[in-house]
C-alpha positions in Angstrom: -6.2 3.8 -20.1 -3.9 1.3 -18.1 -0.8 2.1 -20.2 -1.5 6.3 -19.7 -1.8 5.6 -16.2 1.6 3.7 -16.1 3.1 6.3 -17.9 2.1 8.7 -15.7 2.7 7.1 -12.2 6.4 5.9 -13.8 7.3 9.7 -14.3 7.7 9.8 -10.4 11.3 10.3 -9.2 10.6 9.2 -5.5 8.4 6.3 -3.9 6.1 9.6 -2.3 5.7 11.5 -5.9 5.0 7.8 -7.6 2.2 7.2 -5.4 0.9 10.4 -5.5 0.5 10.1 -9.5 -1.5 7.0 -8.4 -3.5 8.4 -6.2 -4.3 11.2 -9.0 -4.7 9.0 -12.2 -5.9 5.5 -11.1 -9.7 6.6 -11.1 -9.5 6.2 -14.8 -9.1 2.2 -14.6 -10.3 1.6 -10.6 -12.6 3.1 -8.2 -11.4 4.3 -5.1 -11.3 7.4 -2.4 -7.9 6.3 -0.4 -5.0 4.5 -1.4 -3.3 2.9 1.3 0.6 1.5 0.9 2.7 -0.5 3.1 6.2 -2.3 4.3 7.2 -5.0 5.5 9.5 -4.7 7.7 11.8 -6.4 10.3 12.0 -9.9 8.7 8.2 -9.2 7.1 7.2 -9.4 10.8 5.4 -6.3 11.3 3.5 -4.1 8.1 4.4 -0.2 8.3 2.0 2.3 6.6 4.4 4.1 4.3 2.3 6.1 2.5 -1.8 6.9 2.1 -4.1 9.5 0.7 -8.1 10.0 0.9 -10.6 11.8 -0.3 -11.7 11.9 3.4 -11.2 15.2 5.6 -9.0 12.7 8.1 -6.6 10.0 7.6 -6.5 8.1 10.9 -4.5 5.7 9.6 -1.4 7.3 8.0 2.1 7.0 8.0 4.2 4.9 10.0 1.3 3.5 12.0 2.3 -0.2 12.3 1.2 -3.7 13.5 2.4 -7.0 13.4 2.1 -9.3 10.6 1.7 -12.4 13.1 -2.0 -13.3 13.7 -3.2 -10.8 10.8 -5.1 -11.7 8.2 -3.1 -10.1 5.6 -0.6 -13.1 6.6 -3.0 -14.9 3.9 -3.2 -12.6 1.1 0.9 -13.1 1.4 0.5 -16.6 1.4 -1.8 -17.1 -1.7 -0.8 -13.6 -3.4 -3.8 -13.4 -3.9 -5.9 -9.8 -3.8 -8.7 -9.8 -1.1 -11.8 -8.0 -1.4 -13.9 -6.7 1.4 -17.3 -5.2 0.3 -18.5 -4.3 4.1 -15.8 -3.1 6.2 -18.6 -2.5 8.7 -19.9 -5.9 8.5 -16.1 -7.4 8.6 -14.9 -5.5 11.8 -18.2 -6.4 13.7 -16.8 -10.1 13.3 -12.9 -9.1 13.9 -13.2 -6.7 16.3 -9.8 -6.6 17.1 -8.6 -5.4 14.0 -7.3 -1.7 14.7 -6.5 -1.2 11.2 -10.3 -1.9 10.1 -11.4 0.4 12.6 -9.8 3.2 11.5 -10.6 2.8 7.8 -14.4 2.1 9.2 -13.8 5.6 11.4 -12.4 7.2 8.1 -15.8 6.4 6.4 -14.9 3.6 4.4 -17.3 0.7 3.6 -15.0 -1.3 0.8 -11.7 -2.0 0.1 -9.5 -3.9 -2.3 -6.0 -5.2 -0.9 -3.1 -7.2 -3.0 0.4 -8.1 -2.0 3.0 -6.0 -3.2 5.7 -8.8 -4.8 8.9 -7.8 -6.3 11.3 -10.4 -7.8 9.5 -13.3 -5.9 9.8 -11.6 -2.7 6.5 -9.7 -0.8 7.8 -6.2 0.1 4.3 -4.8 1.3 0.9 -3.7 0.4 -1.2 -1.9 -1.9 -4.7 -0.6 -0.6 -7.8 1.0 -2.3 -10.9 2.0 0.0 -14.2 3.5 -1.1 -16.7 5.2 0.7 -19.4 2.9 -1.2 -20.1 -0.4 0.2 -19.9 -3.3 -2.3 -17.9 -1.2 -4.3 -15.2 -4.0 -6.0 -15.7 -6.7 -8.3 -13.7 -9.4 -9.4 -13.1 -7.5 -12.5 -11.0 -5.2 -10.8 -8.5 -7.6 -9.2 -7.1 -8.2 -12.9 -6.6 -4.5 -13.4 -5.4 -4.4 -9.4 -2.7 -7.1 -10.2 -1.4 -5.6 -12.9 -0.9 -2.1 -11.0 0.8 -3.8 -8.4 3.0 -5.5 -10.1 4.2 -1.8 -11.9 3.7 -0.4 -8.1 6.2 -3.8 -6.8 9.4 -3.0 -9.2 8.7 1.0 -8.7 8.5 0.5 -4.7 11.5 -1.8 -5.0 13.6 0.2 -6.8 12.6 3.2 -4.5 13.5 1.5 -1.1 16.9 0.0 -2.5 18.2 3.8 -3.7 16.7 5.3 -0.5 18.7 2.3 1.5 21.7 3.1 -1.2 21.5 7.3 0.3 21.1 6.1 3.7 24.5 3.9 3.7 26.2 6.8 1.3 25.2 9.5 4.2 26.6 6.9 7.6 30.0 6.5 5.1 30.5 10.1 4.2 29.5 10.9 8.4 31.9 8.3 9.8 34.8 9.4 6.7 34.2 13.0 8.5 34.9 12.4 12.1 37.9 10.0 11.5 39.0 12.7 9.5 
């Protein structure tokens, strides 16, 4: 199922259409009802949302909502690249209250969620997150499957960002070329 999945999600020309494949096809090897993904940014001192979709009617936390990396606890997921699971969101912004991010995935109706570090050629670019409605909805049989979709999502994402960088520099040239024409 993991290889038809890959298959599937690596038929994606942009970033967007890549994870949108995820978000369509990844039930068959993980549960989830939003899939969250993020940059670094700014010397990997402050996380923009690049990307989500959800089963939900709302997405309150959606693209290019942002927050510093500095005092979060995603800081340690990036340390240990390690996956962290949180199986009562309620529960877990009750004792980090000022986590705004939690809050809006709580206010979306989520109660779970599974996060892992996004590392491409030994360098964190961002995150991948999966949120359920169900409340101890991940196990640590999932982080294995997790790993290995982030690590397919890591070179994809990479790859992505360096052409859209590569089209950004190509479109400044061919502007400047034109007025000192």
């Amino acid at each position: 199922a993991l290889l038809c999945v890959t298959e599937k999600i690596n038929s994606g020309i942009s970033l967007e259409e890549v994870l949108d494949h995820a978000f369509h096809v990844l039930h068959a090897v993980i549960p989830y009802d939003r899939i969250g993904f993020s940059i670094l940014e700014k010397d990997d001192s402050v996380l923009r949302a690049f990307w989500a979709r959800s089963n939900s009617p709302n997405i309150l936390l959606g693209k290019n909502y942002s927050a510093p990396m500095a005092g979060s606890s995603l800081q340690s997921i990036l340390e240990t690249k390690t996956p962290r699971i949180l199986n009562d969101l309620p529960s877990y912004l009750a004792r980090h209250p000022q986590s705004e991010s939690t809050k809006l995935i709580v206010e979306e109706g989520m109660r779970s969620s599974l996060t892992c570090p996004l590392i491409a050629m030994a360098k964190p670019i961002g995150f991948i997150f999966f949120s359920s409605f169900q409340k101890d909805c991940y196990k640590d049989a999932h982080v294995e499957i997790f790993l290995q979709i982030a690590g397919n999502l890591s070179m994809i994402a990479e790859k992505s960002l360096v052409m859209a960088r590569l089209r950004e520099l190509n479109d400044f040239k061919n502007k400047f070329l034109g007025m000192a024409a």
